[in-house]
PDB file with one MODEL, atoms N, CA, C and O in Angstrom:
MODEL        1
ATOM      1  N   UNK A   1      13.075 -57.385 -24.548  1.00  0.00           N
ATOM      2  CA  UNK A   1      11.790 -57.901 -24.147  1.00  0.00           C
ATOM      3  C   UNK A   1      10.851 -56.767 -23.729  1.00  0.00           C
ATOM      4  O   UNK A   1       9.707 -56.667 -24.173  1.00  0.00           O
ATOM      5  N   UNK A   2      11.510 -55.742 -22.670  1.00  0.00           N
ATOM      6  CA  UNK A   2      10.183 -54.492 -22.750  1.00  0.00           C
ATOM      7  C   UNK A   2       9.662 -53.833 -23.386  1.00  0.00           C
ATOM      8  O   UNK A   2       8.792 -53.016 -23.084  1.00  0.00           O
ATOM      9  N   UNK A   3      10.320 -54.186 -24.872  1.00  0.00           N
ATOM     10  CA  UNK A   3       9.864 -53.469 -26.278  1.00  0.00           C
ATOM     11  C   UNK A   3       9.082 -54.447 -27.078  1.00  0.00           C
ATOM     12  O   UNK A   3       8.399 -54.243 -28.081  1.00  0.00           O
ATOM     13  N   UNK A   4       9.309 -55.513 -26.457  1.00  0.00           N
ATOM     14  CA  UNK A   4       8.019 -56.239 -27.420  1.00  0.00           C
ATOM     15  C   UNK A   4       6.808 -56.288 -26.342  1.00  0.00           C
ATOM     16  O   UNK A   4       5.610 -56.349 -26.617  1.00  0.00           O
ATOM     17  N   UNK A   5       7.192 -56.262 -25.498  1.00  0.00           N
ATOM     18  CA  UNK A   5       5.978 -56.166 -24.449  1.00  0.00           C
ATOM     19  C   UNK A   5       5.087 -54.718 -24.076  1.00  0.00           C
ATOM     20  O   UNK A   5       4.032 -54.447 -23.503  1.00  0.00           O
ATOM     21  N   UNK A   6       6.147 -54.008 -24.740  1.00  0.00           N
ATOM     22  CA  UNK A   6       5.013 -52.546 -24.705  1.00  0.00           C
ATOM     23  C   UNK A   6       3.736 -52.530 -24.687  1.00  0.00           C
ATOM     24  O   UNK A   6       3.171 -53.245 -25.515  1.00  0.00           O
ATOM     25  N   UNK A   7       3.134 -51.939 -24.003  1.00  0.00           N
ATOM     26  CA  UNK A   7       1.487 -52.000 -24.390  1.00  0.00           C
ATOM     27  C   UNK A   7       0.581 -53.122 -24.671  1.00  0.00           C
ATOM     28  O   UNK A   7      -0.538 -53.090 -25.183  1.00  0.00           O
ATOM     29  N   UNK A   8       1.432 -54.361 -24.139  1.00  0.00           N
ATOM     30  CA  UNK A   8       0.921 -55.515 -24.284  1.00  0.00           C
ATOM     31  C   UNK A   8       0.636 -56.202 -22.509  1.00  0.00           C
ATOM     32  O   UNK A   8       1.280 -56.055 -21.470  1.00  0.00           O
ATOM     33  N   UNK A   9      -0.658 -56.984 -22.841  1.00  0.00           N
ATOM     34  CA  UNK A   9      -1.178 -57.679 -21.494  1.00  0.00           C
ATOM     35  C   UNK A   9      -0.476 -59.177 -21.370  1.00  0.00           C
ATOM     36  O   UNK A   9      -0.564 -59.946 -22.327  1.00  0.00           O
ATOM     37  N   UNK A  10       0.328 -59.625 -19.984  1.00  0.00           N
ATOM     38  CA  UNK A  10       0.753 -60.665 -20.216  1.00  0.00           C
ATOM     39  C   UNK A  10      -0.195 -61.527 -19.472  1.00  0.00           C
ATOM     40  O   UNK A  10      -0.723 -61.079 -18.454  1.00  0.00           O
ATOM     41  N   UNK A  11      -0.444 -62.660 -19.867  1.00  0.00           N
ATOM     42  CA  UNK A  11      -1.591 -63.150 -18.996  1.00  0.00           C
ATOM     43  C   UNK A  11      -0.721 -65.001 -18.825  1.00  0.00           C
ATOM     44  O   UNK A  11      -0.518 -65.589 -19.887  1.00  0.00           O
ATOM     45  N   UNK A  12      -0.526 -65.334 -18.198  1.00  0.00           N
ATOM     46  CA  UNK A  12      -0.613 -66.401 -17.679  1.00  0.00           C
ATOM     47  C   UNK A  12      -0.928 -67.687 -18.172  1.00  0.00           C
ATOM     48  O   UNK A  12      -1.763 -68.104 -17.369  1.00  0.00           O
ATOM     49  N   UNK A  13      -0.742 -68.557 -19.030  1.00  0.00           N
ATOM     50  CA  UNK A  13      -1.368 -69.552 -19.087  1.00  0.00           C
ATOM     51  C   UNK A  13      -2.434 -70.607 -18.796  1.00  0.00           C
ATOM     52  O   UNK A  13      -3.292 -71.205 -19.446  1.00  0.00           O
ATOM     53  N   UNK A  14      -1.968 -70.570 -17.431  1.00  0.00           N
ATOM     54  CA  UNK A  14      -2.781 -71.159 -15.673  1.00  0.00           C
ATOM     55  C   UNK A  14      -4.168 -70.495 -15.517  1.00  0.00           C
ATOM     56  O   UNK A  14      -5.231 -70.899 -15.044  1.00  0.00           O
ATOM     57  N   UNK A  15      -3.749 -69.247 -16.126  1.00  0.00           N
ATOM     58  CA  UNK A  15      -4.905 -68.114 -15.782  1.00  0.00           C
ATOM     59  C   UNK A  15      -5.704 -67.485 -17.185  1.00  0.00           C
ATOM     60  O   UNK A  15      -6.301 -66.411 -17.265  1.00  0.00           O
ATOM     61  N   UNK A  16      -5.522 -68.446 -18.177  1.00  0.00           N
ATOM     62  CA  UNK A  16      -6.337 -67.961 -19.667  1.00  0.00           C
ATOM     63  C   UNK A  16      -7.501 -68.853 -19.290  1.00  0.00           C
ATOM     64  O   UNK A  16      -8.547 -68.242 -19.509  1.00  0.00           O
ATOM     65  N   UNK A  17      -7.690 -69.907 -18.869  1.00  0.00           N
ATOM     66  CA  UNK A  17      -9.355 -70.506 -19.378  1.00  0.00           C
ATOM     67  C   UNK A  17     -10.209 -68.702 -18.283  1.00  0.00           C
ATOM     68  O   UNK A  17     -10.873 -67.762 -18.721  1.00  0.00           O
ATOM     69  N   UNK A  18      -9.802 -68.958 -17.126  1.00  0.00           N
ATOM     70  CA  UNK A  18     -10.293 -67.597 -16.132  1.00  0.00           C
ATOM     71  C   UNK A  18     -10.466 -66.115 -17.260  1.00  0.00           C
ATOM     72  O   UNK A  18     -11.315 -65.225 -17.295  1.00  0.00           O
ATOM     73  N   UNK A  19      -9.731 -66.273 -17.757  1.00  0.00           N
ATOM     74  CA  UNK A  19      -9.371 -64.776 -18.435  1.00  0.00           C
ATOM     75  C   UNK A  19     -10.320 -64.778 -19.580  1.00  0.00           C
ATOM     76  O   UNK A  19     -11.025 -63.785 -19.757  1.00  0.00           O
ATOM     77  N   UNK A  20     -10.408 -65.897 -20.442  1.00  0.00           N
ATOM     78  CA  UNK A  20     -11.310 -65.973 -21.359  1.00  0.00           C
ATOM     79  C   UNK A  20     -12.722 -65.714 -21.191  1.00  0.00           C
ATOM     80  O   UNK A  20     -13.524 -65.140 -21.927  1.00  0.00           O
ATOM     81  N   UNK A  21     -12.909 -66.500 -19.573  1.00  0.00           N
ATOM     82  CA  UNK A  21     -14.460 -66.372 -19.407  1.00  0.00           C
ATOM     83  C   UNK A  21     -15.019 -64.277 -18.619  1.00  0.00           C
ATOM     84  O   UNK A  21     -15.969 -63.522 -18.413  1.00  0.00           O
ATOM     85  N   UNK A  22     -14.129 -64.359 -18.559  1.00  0.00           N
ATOM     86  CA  UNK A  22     -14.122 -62.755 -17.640  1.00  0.00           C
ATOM     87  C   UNK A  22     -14.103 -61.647 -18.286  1.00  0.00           C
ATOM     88  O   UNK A  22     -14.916 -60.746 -18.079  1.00  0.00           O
ATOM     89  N   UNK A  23     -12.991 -61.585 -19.306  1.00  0.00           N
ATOM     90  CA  UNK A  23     -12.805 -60.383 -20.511  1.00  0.00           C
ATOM     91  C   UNK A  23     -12.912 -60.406 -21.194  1.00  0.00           C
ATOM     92  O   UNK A  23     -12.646 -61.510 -21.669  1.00  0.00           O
ATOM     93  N   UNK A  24     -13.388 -59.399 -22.158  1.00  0.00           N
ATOM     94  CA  UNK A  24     -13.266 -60.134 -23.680  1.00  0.00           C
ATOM     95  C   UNK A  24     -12.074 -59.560 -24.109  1.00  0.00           C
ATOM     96  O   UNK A  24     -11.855 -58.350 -24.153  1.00  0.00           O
ATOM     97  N   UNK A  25     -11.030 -60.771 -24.538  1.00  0.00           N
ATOM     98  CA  UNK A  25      -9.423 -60.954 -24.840  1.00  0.00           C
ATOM     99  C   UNK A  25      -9.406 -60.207 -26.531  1.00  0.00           C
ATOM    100  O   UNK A  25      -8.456 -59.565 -26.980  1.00  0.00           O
ATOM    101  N   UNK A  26     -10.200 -60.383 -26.982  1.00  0.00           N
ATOM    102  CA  UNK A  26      -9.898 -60.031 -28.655  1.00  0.00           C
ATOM    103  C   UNK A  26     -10.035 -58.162 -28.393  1.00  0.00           C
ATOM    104  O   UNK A  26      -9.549 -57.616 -29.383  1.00  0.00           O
ATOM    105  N   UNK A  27     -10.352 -57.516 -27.754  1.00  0.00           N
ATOM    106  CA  UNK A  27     -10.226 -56.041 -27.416  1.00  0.00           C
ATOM    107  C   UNK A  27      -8.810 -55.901 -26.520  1.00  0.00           C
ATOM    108  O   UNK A  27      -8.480 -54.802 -26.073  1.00  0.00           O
ATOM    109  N   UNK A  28      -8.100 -56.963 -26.324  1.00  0.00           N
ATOM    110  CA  UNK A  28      -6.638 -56.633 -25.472  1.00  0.00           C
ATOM    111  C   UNK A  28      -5.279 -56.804 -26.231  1.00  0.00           C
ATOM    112  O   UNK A  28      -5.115 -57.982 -26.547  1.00  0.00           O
ATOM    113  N   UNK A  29      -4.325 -56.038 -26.591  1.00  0.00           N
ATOM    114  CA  UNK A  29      -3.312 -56.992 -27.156  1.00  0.00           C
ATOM    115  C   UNK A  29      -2.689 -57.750 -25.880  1.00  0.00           C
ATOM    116  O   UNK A  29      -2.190 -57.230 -24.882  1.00  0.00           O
ATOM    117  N   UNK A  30      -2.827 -58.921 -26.133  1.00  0.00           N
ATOM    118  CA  UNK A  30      -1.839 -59.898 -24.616  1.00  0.00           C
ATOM    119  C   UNK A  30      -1.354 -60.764 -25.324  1.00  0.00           C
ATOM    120  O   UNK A  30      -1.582 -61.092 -26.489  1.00  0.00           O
ATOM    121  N   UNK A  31      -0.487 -61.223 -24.376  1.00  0.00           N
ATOM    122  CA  UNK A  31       0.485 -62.363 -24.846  1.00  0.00           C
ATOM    123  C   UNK A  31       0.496 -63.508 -23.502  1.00  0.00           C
ATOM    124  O   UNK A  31      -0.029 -63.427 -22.392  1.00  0.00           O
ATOM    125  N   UNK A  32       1.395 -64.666 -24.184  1.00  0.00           N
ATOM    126  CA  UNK A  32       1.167 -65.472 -22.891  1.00  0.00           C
ATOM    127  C   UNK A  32       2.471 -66.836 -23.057  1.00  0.00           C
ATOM    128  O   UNK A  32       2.699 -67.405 -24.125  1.00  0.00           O
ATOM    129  N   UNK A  33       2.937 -67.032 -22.203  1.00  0.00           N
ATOM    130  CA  UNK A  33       4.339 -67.822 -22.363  1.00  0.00           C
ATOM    131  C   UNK A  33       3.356 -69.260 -22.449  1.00  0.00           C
ATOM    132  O   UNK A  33       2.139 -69.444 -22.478  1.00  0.00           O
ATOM    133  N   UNK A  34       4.650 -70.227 -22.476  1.00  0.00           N
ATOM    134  CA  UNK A  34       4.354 -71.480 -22.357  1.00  0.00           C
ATOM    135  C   UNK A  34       4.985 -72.983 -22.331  1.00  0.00           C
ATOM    136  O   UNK A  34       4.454 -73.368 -23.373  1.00  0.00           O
ATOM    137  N   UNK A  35       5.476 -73.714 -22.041  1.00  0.00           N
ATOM    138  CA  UNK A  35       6.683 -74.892 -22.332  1.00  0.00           C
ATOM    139  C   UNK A  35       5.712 -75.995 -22.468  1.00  0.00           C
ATOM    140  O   UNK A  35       4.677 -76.200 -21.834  1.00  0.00           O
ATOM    141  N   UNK A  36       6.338 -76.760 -23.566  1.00  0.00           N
ATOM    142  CA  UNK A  36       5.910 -77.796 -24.141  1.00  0.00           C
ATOM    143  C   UNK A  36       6.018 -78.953 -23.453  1.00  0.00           C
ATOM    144  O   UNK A  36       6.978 -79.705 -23.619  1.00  0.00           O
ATOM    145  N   UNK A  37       5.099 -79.187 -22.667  1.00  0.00           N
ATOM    146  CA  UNK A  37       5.323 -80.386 -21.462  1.00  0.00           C
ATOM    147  C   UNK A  37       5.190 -81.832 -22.091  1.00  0.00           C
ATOM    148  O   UNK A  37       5.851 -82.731 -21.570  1.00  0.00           O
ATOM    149  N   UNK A  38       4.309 -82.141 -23.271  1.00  0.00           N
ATOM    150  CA  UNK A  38       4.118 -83.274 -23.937  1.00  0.00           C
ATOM    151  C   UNK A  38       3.636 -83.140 -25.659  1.00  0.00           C
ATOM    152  O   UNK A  38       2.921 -82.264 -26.145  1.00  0.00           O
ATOM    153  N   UNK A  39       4.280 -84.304 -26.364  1.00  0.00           N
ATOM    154  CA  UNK A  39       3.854 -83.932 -27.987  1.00  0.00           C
ATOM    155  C   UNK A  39       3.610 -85.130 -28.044  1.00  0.00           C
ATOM    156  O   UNK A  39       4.392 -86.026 -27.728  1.00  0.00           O
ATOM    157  N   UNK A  40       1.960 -85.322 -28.653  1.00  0.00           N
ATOM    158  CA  UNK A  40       1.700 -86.167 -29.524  1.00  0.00           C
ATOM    159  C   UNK A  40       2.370 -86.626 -30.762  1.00  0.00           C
ATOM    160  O   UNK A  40       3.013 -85.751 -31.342  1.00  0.00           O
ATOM    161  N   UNK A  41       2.363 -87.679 -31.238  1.00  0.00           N
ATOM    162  CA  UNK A  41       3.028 -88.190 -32.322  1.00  0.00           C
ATOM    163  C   UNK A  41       2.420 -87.451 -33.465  1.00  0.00           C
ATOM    164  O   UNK A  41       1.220 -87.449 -33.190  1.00  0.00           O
ATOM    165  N   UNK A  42       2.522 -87.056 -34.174  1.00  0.00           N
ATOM    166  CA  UNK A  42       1.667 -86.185 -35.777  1.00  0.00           C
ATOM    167  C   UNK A  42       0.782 -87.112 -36.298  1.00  0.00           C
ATOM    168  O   UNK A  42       1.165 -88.215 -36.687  1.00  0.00           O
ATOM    169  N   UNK A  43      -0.640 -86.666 -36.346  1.00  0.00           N
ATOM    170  CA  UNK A  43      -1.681 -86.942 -37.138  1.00  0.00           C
ATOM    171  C   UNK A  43      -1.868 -86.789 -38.336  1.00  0.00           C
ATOM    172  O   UNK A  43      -1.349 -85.891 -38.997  1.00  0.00           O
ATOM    173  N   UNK A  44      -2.670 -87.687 -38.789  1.00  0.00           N
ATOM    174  CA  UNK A  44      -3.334 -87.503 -40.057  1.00  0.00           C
ATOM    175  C   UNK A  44      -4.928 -86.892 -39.567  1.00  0.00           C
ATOM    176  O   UNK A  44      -5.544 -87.473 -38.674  1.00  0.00           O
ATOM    177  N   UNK A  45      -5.419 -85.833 -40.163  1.00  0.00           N
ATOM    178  CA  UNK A  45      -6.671 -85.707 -40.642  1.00  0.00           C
ATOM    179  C   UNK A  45      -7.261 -86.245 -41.484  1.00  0.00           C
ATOM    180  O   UNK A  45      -6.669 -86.910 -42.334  1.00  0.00           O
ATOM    181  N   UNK A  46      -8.978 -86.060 -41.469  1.00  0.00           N
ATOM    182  CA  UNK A  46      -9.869 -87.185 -42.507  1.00  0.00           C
ATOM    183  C   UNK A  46      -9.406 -86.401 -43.670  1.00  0.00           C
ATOM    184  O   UNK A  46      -9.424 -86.957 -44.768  1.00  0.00           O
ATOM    185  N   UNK A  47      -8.856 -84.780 -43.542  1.00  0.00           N
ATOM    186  CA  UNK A  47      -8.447 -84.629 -45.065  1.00  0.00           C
ATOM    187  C   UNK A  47      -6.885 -84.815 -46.034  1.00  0.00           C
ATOM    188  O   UNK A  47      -6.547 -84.425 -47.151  1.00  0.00           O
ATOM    189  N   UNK A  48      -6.142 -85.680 -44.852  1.00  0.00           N
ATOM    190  CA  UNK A  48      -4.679 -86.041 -45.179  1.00  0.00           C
ATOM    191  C   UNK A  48      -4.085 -85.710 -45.097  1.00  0.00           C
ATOM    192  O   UNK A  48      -3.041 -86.068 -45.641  1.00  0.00           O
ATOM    193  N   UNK A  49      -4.208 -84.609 -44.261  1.00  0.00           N
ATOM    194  CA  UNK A  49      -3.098 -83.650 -43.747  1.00  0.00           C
ATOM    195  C   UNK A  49      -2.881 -84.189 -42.303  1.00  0.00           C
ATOM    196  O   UNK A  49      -3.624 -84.641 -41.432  1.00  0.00           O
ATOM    197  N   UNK A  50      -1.164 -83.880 -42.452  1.00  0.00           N
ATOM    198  CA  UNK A  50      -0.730 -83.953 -40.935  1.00  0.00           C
ATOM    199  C   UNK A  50      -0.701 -82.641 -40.423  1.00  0.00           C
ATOM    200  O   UNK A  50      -0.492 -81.545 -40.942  1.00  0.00           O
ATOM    201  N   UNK A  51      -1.078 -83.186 -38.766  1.00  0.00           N
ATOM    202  CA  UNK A  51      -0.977 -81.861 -37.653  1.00  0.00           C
ATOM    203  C   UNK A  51      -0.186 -82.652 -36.222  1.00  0.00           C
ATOM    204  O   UNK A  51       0.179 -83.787 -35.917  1.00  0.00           O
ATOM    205  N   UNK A  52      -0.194 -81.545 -35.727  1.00  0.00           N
ATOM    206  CA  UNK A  52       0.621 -81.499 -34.420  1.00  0.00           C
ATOM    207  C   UNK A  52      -0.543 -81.650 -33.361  1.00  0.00           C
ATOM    208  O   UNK A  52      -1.735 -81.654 -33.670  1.00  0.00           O
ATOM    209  N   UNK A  53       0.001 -81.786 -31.931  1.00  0.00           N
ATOM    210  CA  UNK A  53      -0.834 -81.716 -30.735  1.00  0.00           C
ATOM    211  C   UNK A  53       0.199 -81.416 -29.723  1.00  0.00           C
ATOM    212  O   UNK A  53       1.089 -82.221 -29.452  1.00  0.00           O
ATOM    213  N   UNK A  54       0.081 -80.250 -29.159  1.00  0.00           N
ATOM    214  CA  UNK A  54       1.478 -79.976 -28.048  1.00  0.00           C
ATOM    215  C   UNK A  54       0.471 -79.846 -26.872  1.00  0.00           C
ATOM    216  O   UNK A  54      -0.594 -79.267 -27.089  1.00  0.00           O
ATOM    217  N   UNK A  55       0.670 -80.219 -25.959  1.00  0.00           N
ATOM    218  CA  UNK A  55       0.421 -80.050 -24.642  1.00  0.00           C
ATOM    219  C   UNK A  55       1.027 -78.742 -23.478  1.00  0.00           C
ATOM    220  O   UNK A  55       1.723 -79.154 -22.551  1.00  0.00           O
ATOM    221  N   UNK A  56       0.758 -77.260 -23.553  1.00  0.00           N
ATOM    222  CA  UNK A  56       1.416 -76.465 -22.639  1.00  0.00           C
ATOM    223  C   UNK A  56       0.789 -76.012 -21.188  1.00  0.00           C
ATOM    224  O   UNK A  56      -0.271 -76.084 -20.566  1.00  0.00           O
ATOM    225  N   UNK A  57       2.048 -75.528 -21.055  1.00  0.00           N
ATOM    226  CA  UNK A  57       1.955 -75.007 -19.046  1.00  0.00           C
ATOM    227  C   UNK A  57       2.645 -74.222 -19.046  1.00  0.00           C
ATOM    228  O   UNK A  57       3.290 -74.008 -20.073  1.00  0.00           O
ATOM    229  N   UNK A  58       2.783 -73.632 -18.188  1.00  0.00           N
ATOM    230  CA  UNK A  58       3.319 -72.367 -17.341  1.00  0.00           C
ATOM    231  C   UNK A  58       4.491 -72.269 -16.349  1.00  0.00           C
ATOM    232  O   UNK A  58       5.288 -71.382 -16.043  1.00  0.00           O
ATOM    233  N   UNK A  59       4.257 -73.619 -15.948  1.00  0.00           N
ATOM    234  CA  UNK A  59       4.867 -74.167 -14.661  1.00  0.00           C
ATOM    235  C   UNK A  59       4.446 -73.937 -13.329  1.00  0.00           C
ATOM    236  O   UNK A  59       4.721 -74.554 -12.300  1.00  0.00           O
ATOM    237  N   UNK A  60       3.510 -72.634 -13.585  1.00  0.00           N
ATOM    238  CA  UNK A  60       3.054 -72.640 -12.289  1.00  0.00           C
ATOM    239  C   UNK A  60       2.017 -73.662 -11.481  1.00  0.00           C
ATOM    240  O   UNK A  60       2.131 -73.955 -10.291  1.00  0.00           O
ATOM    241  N   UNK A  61       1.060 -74.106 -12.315  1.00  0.00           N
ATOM    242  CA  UNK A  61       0.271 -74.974 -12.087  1.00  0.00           C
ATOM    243  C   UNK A  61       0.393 -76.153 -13.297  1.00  0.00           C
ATOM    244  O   UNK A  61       0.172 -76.118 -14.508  1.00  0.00           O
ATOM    245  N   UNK A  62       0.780 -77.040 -12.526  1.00  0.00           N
ATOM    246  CA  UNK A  62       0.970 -78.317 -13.625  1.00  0.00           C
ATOM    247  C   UNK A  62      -0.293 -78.911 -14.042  1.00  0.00           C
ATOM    248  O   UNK A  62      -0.394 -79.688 -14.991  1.00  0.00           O
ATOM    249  N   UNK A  63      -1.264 -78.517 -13.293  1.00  0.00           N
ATOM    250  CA  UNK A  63      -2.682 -78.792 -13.517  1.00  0.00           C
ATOM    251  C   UNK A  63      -3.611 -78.777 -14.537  1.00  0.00           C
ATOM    252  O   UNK A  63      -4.427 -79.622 -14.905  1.00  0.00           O
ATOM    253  N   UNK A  64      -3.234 -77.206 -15.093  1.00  0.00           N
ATOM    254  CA  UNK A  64      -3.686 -76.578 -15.675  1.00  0.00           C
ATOM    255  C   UNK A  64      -2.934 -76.257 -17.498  1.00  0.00           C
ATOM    256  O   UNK A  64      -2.333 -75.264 -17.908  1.00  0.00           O
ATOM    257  N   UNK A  65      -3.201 -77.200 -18.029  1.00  0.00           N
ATOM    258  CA  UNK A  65      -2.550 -76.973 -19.713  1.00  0.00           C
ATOM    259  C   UNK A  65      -3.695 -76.937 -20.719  1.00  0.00           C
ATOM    260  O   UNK A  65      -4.915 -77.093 -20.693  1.00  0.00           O
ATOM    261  N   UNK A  66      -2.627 -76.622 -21.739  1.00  0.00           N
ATOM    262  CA  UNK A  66      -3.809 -76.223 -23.019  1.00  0.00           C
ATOM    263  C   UNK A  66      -3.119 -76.721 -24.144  1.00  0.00           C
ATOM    264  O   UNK A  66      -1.991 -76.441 -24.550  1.00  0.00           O
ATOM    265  N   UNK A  67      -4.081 -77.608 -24.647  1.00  0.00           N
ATOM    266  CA  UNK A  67      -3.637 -77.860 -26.100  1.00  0.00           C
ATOM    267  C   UNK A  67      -3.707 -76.952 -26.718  1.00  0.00           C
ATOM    268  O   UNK A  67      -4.457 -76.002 -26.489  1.00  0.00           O
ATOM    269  N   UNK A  68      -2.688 -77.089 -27.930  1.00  0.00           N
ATOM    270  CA  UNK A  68      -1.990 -76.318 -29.157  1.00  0.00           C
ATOM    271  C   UNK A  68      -2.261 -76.831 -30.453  1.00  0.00           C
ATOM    272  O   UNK A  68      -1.140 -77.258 -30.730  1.00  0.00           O
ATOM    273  N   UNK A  69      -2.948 -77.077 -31.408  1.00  0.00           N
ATOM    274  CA  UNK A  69      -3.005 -77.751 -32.711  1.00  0.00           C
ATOM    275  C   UNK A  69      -2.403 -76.804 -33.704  1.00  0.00           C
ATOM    276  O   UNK A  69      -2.566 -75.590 -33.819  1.00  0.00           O
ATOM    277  N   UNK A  70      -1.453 -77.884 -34.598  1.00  0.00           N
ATOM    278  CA  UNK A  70      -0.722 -77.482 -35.298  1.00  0.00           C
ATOM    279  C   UNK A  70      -1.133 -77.610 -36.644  1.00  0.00           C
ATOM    280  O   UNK A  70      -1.475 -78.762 -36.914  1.00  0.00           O
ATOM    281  N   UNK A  71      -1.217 -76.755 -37.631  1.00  0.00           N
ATOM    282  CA  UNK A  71      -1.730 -77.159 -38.717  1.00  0.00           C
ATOM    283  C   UNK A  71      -1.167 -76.663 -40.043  1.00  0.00           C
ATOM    284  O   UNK A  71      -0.635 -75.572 -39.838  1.00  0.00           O
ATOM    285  N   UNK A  72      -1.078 -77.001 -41.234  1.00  0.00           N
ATOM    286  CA  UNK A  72      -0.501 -76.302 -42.429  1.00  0.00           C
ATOM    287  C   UNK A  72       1.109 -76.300 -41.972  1.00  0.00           C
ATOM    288  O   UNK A  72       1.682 -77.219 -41.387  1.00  0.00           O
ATOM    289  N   UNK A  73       1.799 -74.771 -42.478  1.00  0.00           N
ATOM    290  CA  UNK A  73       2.594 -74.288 -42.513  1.00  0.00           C
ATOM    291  C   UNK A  73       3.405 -74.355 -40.957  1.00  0.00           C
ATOM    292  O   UNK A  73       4.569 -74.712 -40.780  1.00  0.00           O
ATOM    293  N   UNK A  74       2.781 -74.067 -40.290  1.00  0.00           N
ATOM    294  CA  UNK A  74       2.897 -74.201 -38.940  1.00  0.00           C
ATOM    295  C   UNK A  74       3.625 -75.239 -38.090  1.00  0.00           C
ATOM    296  O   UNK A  74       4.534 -75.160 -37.264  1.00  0.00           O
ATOM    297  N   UNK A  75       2.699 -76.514 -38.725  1.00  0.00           N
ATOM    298  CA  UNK A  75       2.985 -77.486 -38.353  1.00  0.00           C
ATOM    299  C   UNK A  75       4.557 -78.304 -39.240  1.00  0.00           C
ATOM    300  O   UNK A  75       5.497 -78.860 -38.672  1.00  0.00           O
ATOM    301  N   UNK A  76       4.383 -78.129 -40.546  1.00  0.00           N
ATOM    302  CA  UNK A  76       5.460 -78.318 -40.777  1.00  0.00           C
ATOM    303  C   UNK A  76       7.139 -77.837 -40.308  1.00  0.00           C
ATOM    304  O   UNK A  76       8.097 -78.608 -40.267  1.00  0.00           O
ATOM    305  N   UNK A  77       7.157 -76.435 -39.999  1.00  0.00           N
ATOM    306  CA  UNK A  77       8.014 -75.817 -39.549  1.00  0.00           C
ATOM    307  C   UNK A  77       8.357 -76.241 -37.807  1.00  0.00           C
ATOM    308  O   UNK A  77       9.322 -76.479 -37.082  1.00  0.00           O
ATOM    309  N   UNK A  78       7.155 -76.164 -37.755  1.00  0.00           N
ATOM    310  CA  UNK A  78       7.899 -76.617 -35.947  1.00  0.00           C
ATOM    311  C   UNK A  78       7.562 -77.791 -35.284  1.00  0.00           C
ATOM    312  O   UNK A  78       7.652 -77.803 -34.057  1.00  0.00           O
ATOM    313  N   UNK A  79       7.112 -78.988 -36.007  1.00  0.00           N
ATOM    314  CA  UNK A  79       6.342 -80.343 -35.838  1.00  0.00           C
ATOM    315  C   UNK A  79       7.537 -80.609 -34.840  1.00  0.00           C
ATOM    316  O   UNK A  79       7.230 -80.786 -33.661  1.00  0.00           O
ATOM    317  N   UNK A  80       9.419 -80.672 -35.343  1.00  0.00           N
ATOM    318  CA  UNK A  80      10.311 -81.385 -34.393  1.00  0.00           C
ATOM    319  C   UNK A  80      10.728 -80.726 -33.395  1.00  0.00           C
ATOM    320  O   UNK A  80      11.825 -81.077 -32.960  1.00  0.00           O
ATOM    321  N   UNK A  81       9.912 -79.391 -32.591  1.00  0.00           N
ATOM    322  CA  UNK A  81      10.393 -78.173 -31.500  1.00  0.00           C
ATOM    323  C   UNK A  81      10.324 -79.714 -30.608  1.00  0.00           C
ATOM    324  O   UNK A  81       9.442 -80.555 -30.783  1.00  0.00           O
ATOM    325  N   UNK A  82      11.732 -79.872 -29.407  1.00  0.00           N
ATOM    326  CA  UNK A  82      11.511 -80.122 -28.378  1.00  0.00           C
ATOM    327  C   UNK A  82      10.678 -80.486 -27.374  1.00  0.00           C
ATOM    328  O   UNK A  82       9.974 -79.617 -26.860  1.00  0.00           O
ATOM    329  N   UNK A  83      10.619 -81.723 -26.959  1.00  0.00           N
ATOM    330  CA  UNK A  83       9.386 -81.416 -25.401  1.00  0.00           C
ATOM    331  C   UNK A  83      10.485 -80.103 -24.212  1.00  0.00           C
ATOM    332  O   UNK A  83      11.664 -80.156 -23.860  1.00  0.00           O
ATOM    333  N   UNK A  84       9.802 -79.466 -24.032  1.00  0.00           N
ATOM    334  CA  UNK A  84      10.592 -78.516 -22.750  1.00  0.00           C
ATOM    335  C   UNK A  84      10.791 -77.259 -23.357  1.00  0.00           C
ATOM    336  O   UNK A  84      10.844 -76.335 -22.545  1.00  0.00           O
ATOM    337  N   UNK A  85      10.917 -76.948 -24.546  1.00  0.00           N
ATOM    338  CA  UNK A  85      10.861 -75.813 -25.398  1.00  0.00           C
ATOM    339  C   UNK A  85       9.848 -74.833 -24.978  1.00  0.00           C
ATOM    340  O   UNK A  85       8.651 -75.116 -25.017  1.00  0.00           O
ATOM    341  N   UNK A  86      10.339 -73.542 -24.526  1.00  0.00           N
ATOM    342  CA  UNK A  86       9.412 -72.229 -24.157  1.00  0.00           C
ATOM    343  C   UNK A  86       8.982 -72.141 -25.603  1.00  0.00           C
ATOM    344  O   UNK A  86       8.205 -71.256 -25.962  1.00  0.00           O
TER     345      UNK A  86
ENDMDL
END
């Protein structure tokens, strides 16, 4: 893990809407954990494609989550990840 984290900013979950409005994130490499607290059932889009909707947190603040949309390739591969899954 300290080798993938080299030179990388870890930021918080709880603490990205804050971080977004404060820094500009696309000049940082960061990373940011997360557990899948709730999954929507898979959608259809108006263009017929199914997607995902994951609900994440941090754990530190249960307050504070961020949807995840899943789409294409993406979504196919990890549509059945677990609720509770880091």
């Amino acid at each position: 893990m300290d080798r993938k984290m080299a030179n990388r900013k870890l930021i918080r979950l709880s603490q990205l809407k804050n971080k977004l409005a404060t820094e500009n994130l696309e000049e940082i490499d960061w990373v940011t954990f997360g557990v899948i607290v709730k999954k929507v059932t898979p959608q259809s889009a108006n263009n017929g494609r199914t997607f995902s909707i994951w609900r994440l947190n941090d754990l530190r603040d249960l307050n504070e989550c961020v949807s995840l949309f899943l789409f294409g390739d993406v979504h196919k591969e990890h549509w059945k990840t677990d609720q509770g899954t880091v």
